[in-house]
C-alpha angles and dihedrals in degrees: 000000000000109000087244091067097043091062094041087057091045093045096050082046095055087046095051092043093047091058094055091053092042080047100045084049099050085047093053085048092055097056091049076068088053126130118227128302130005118018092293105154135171103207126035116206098186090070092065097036086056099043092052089041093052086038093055108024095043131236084307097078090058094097080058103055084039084060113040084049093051097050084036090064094027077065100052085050103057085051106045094045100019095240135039118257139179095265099048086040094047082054094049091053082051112045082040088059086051097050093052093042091053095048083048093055094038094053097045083051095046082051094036096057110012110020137212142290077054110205084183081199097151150039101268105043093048084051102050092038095067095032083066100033087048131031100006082046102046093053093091105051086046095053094041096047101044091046078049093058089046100043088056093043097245093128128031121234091264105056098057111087089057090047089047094049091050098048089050095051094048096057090037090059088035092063099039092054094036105040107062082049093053083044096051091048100047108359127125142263077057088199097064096036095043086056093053090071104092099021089043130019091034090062083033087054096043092050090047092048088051101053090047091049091052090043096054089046086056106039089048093049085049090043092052095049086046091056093044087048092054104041073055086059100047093038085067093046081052097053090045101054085040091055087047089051092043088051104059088043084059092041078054094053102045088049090049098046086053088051092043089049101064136023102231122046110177126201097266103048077050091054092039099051095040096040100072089053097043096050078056097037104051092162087069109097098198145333109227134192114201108180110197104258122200121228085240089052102047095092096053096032082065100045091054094052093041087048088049085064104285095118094178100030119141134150106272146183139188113265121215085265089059093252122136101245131182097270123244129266111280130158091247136006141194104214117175112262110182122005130181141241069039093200094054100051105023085122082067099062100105110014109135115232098210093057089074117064098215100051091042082061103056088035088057100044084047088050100048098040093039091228135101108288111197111214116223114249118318135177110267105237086217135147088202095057144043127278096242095047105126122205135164124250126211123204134205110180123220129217141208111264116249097019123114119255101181100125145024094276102034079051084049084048103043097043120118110176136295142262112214133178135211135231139197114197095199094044085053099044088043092048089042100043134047124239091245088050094064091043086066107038119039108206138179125211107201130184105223099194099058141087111287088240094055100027103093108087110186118346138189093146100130117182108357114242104206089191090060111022114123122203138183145149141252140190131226111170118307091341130087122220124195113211112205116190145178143175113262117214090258077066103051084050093062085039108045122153115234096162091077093038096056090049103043086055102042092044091049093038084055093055089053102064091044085053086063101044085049097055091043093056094037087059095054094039086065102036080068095040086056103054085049097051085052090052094047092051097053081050106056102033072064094066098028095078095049092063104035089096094046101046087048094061090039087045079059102045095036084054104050127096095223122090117242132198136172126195134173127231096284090051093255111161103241093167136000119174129225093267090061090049086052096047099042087034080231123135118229092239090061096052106039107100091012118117118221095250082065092045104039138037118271093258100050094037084059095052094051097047096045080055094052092051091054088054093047100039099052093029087224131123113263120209104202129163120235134188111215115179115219137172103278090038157284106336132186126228130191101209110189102195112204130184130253118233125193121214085259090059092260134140115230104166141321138271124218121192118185133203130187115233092162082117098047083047094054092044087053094050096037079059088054091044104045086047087058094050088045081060103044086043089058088043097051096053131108088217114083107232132197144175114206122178113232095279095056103258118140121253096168140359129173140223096277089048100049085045096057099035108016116120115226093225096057121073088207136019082204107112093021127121122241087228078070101058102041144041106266091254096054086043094053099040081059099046089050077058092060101040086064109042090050081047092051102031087218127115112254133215134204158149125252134170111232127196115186124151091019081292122123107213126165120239130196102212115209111194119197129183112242113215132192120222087282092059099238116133115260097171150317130283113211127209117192116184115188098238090179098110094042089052087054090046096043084058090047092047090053085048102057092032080063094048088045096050083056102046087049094046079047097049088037080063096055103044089046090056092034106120085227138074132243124194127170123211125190112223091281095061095251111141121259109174125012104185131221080258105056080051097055091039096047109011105229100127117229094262097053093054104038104107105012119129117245154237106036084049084059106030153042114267084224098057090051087051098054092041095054097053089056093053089049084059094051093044105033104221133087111283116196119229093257148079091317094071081074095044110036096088086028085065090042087061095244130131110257108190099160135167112254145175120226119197106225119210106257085062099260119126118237121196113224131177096228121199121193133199131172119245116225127208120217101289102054088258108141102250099169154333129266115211121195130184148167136192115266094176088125093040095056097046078057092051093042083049091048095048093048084049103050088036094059085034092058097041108042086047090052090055099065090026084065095051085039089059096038086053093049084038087063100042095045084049101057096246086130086047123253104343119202131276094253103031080059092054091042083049085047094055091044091051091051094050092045091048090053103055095041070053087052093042094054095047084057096045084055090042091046081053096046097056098032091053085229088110098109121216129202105193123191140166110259145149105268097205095075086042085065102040079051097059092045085050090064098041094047096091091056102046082058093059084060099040096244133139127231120208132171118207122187140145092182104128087173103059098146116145144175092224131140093235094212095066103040094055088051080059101053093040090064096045100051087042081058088051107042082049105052089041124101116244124265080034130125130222117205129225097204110179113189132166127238120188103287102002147040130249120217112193131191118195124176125178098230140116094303121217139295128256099231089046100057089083100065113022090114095056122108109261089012107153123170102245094234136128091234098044104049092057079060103043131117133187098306095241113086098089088046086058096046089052096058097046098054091045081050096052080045097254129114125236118208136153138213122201147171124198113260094000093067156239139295125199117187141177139192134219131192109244130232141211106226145034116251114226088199138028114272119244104306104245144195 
């Protein structure tokens, strides 16, 4: 098939195919103009869109309309039934086939009367246009529609005149508002139709907007009553199955009250009290008393109740095939007793509760909460009704008079049995509500507490609506129903909207007929438009020709860069062009008539006019320079004057014509300029450079050069020889240079030794070939550089290279027989370096290791974990189980000495105490991490060794401390009877002693914890100020033994702090007891709390003795006491500022001190702020 062909198919294709979308979307906008519910719709867009398409785009565009039209309604179809199925796909086909054939018949009628291309420039042909397009067109998709919906059964005979009127309507509107649009769009003569968009389609568009507009407002204020008028509807269905459902709870209750109320109901009092209710309430099944029967009363529970007139009466229960069989053996059972209606349900007498599931949960929920308990559906034991009929029981237990029922198992103990009613959901709906009420609301009645498979009660709830489904819920004993309605279309039919429908016609059938005026007056507008347009351009291809010429030659002088000016003899200005208004910033109508005495200053006016005279003197060109100053600077111009000469010789003015050469004057004094820099620059230079032409003669040389071989008694070395300068060897050594440089046409580079001033110096030479603009060579230019001083500096490098290869090969020994190891890590935690001595500690050779990734190659997945945990406390903030437990403090620029484990290679774990420290490139960037570490396996079996030692130390010390201070206890405490005034100080003495070193075992029992990581802290976020009135609470006994006053002193509003509270105040507690104890008496310490940014600052100051020199070094090691008379009647174990240290850095504060000798002391510590208060503790952590 010919290309041609080819795109004529594809083309025709993408035409056919674009119609059915345009089609499909006018058809989607039309049902956004809808009525509720359904597709109903007044006005239909796609009839018009398919009559103009076939009008314009010929018969071949009909499989395009066939199937927009098809999936259009296909669509519909899907929607409306939720599939498609033969009989909604067998309508759209047909409607499909109507469409087409009305676009078809529309379009030959259009051709046939009134033609196309189609002007539509008068009355009649406007008029007969859309008479034909609409209501005599859109006879034939109407009536095949309509006779579609019939044939298929989808619309009774009487209901198609209506239908049909509607449909016709619809496309009829749907052409008259679309048509004129399309044509304006796409219609022909394009002339006429293009000019319709604005005087025309924009008021078209804006009528069309406004009676939308109108038509939504209404239909959603109708759709709204119509949805408040039906939730009213299905309010009252609601409160009527509610008040049914009341009802037979009440009908429970009081049955249960009579039974509650005696200790003996007969048959008949059953029968009596429940009959009255049941002949009213026919939806009620039956009424049952189960009374709770006893597996040692069964047999006589049976024989009573055969004896009372139930011949055949046992305790029963349903079988897997359905059947009523003897139950089974139980220790207790709830067999119905009495029922009513008794015919009805005499099957049911017997039958025990508890043997169903379903019914002994409800009982038992009944039974334990002491209200009614409704079961979830059950099958009905009924002689009136089908096996397989399913209803829902509600319980209401009864209890034995005069017991307590207070709670669950006085409620088990008490209880006596149950009454329980029946119900029927479709015998109630049926009895409330009216056959015609659920034809028109479809409603579901769903139990929400039971299982999904039995929960639907009743159900005519078709396709659910989202926009109109009500729902509510009832109760019904302890269950809770949700009821989920919706109108049905008999509904819609009682409840139809005409208000919208009355507006959406009238308003499109408005914009109709302003359709038709506009295109009425549009068409006479331009058929007068058009005669003018012919006048005006008879008139103008007239005067076209007159100025063509002139216009040419003005074309020429307007476009040209070059200013031009023409002035008559008197120097009146006659033309000047646009250029020249640009370069003198004048407007031509301010220069035309003006002479240049009135334009310009009196000097320069002169200039210019003596010029002119020349011109027009000599009636020769002149060539003259002038300055003129514009915006962006001073430019040159090069104005060439020439005379005017008439057709008789004469001269009649001048003509100047001016061209800027600002740019050619500052290229030629750049050049100037760059060639005395180049100078400067040569002369400038440390290097001595020369140009000399091919016999050695000199054509340049600059400063340096003069400076090394110049002569004194020579003004230039320019025209000399270099036979002159130097011995005949040197020259000729030179001369060889350049030989060989103009031979070979490269540049050459050599060494030569250079004296000058009685100075030897060392020269690199550099010869290059100097070339005119031909290219051929004229002569050298030499570039001497003094080496001498890199020569000097090269000798000291590969000294010092020497002197550093030692000292490396020296440090590389000591590392290799270093007892630790060393291993290097970039940022990402590969290995770097692995030394002589981590092979030897751990026996992974340096090849195996460079490269792997740490830590889990290294270390126990375990151990990461934990430590990591213990980082993300510190930190707060979570750390991952990786490389970044090493570097973490290491980044934070803190030391981070920390116990590990390494796994050796032959599988055995080794202890080592690891150090790690970040490596830093040159400029100071973080490029790495260096790790250290050494082997601690001794240190730890002494430290294992220690602990055990202090631990049984401590303990077994506590154990006969404890009796020792009972025993005190009891003689301090008179239980010996008075003892005398010295044995009680002796016992005082003996207190105090006792009570100091419990005080010492427990600091090494902290200090055993601390060093072991076995100390355990809770943190928390609190407020830190009643911490602190907490900790001088609790000092403050003591301070008064020593006379001392305790004051706290802050300003801090924000004390919020992540701290475990115990500890800190164990901080401050020593350090206040310090304090009270070194003070004078009659002093105050002061508890002062301030804030510093991102942390708080907790500071203790006394008034006492102060502290040593030579003790300030160690006052925060373990055992550290100052060596003094007085302070030694005031010591204590000397660890309690050890233990205070380790707890603030582990709270991530610092603790310090200032003192001065006989003023006093302050201790202070520091603690890392937080945000938000903590309603619980923290993890507990290690």
């Amino acid at each position: 098939m010919p290309t041609s062909s080819l795109n004529n198919v594809s083309s025709l294709l993408a035409r056919n195919l674009l119609l059915a979308f345009v089609y499909i979307l006018f058809g989607r906008i039309a049902l956004l103009l809808a009525i509720p519910p359904g597709y109903a719709i007044a006005v239909f867009p796609p009839a018009g869109v398919a009559v103009i398409a076939v009008l314009t785009g010929g018969y071949r565009l009909l499989p395009g309309v066939a199937l927009g039209s098809c999936l259009f309604n296909l669509w519909i179809g899907w929607e409306s039934q939720g599939q498609l199925t033969l009989t909604n796909t067998g309508l759209a086909l047909l409607v499909a086939t109507g469409a087409m054939l009305q676009a078809m018949s529309s379009a030959y009628l259009l051709k046939r009367f009134v033609g196309y291309p189609a002007a539509l420039d008068d009355e009649r042909h406007v008029a007969l246009f859309l008479l034909l397009a609409g209501p005599v067109g859109c006879l034939v998709n109407a009536s095949a529609g309509i006779f579609s919906l019939f044939t298929l059964g989808l619309l009774p005979a009487a209901d198609m005149f209506g239908n049909w009127l509607t449909w016709w309507i619809g496309d009829i509107l749907g052409v008259l508002i679309v048509a004129p649009l399309v044509m304006i769009l796409i219609g022909h003569p394009r002339t006429i139709w293009a000019s319709r968009r604005v005087n025309v389609g924009v008021p078209l568009l804006l009528t069309l907007s406004v009676v939308v507009s109108v038509f939504l407002y209404v239909r959603e204020s109708e759709t709204d009553r119509q949805k408040q008028e039906f939730e009213a509807e299905a309010s009252r269905m609601v409160q009527a199955i509610q008040q049914r459902f009341d009802l037979q709870s009440e009908l429970l209750r009081n049955l249960e009250r009579f039974f509650a109320s005696t200790d003996h109901v007969s048959r008949l009092d059953f029968q009596s009290f429940v009959g009255s209710t049941l002949q009213r309430e026919s939806t009620i099944i039956a009424v049952d008393w189960a009374p709770l029967v006893m597996q040692s009363d069964r047999s006589a529970f049976e024989a009573r109740l055969r004896k009372e007139g139930e011949a055949s009466f046992i305790i029963k229960q349903g079988s897997t095939q359905g059947l009523l069989v003897p139950a089974t053996r139980r220790e207790f059972y709830l067999p119905v007793e009495f029922v009513e209606p008794y015919l009805a349900n005499k099957p049911a007498l017997g039958f025990d509760l508890l043997s169903e599931p379903g019914r002994r949960v409800a009982i038992e929920r009944a039974r334990d909460y002491g209200h009614l308990s409704t079961s979830s559906p059950v099958s009905i034991i009924n002689t009136e009704r089908a096996r397989n009929v399913t209803g829902s029981l509600i319980f209401a237990p009864v209890y034995t008079r005069h017991l307590p029922v207070s709670t669950k198992e006085e409620r088990r103990t008490a209880f006596r049995g149950v009454v329980l009613s029946v119900l029927h959901v479709d015998d109630l709906i049926r009895h409330i509500f009216g056959e015609d009420i659920r034809k028109q609301i479809q409603f579901r009645l769903r139990d929400l507490n039971s299982a999904a498979d039995k929960a639907v009660m009743y159900d005519t709830l078709e396709k659910s609506q989202a926009n109109t489904v009500f729902r509510s819920t009832i109760l019904f004993g302890d269950h809770e129903f949700e009821f989920s309605a919706q109108p049905s279309p008999a509904y819609w039919q009682l409840h139809r909207s005409w208000s919208a429908w009355a507006t959406l016609i009238g308003g499109l059938f408005f914009t109709s007929l302003v359709s038709v005026y506009l295109l009425v007056v549009s068409g006479n507008a331009f058929h007068i438009e058009h005669k003018v347009q012919q006048r005006t351009l008879e008139l103008q291809a007239s005067k076209e020709e007159l100025i063509r010429s002139g216009l040419l030659l003005q074309t020429v002088m307007e476009g040209t860069e070059s200013y031009i000016h023409v002035r008559d003899l008197e120097g009146r200005y006659l033309y000047i062009n646009k250029k020249y208004e640009t370069v003198f910033q004048m407007k031509r109508e301010q220069l035309i008539g003006k002479t240049i005495e009135d334009v310009f200053p009196y000097e320069l006016a002169r200039k210019y006019r003596s010029a002119e005279q020349t011109v027009i003197t000599t009636k020769i060109a002149l060539r003259t320079e002038a300055m003129v100053q514009q915006k962006d600077g001073m430019h040159t111009y090069l104005v060439v004057r020439s005379p005017l000469i008439n057709a008789d010789g004469e001269v009649f003015g001048a003509c100047g014509v001016g061209t800027d050469i600002t740019q050619r004057k500052r290229d030629e004094v750049a050049q100037y300029e760059n060639l005395m820099l180049l100078q400067a620059v040569m002369d400038s230079t440390a290097s001595a450079v020369c140009l000399r032409d091919k016999n050695g003669n000199y054509l340049y040389a600059n400063k340096e050069y003069d400076r090394l071989f110049k002569p004194a008694n020579i003004p230039s070395l320019i025209g000399t020889s270099v036979y002159y300068l130097f011995s005949r060897d040197k020259a000729e050594q030179y001369m060889r240079l350049s030989d060989e440089v103009i031979r070979q046409g490269t540049t050459h580079r050599t060494e030569v030794a250079v004296t000058a001033g009685g100075i030897n110096t060392t020269h690199i030479l550099m010869l290059t070939p100097l070339r005119n603009e031909s290219g051929e060579i004229y002569g050298v230019c030499t570039v001497g550089t003094d080496i001498s001083q890199r020569k000097q500096s090269e000798e000291a490098i590969l000294a010092l290279n020497a002197q550093l290869a030692a000292t490396t090969a020296l440090q590389n020994a000591i590392l290799d027989s270093a007892n630790f190891s060393i291993i290097a890590t970039d940022t990402a935690g590969l290995i770097q370096v692995w030394s002589k001595g981590a092979e030897l500690m751990l026996g992974y050779s340096a090849a195996e290791m460079i490269g792997l990734q740490t830590p889990l190659c290294l270390h126990e997945r375990s151990e990461l974990t934990s430590r990591a945990a213990r980082l993300s406390q510190e930190f707060d903030t979570p750390v991952a189980a990786g490389f970044a437990v090493f570097a973490l403090r290491a980044l934070h620029g803190m030391a981070d000495e920390s116990e590990w484990t390494y796994k050796r290679k032959d599988g055995s774990r080794l202890p080592v105490m690891l150090s790690v420290t970040t490596l830093r490139d040159s400029e100071g960037e973080i490029s790495g991490f260096l790790n250290i570490a050494y082997d601690i396996t001794e240190r730890k079996k002494v430290e294992v060794m220690k602990n055990e030692f202090i631990s049984t130390v401590s303990h077994e010390l506590r154990t006969p401390l404890t009796s020792i201070r009972g025993a005190l206890g009891l003689l301090m405490g008179g239980a010996l009877g008075k003892m005398p005034d010295s044995a009680e100080k002796i016992l005082d003495i003996a207190t105090k002693n006792c009570q100091r070193l419990v005080r010492m075992i427990n600091d090494i029992l902290d200090v055993e914890k601390i060093e072991s990581g076995k100390m355990e802290f809770n943190f928390a976020r609190v407020h830190l100020i009643p911490v602190l009135e907490q900790a001088i609470a609790a000092t403050v006994a003591y301070a008064e033994q020593h006379q001392v006053i305790l004051k706290l002193q802050t300003e801090v509003k924000d004390d919020i702090v992540r701290i475990d509270t115990d500890r800190i105040t164990q901080v401050l507690i020593n350090l206040l007891s310090n304090a009270a104890k070194f003070s004078p008496q009659g002093a105050t310490v002061d508890v002062l709390l301030t804030s510093q940014p991102g942390q708080l600052r907790v500071a203790i100051i006394d008034q006492g003795i102060g502290i040593a020199d030579e003790f300030r070094d160690r006052i925060f090691q373990k055992f550290a006491q100052a060596i003094s008379s007085d302070f030694n009647k005031k010591s204590g174990t000397g660890l309690g500022l050890s233990i205070s240290k380790a707890i603030v850095e582990h709270h991530g504060g610092q603790i310090g001190f200032t003192s001065v000798i006989g003023q006093g002391s302050e201790f202070f510590f520091t603690l890392p702020v937080s945000d938000v208060l903590d309603d619980t503790q923290d993890n507990h952590q290690t």
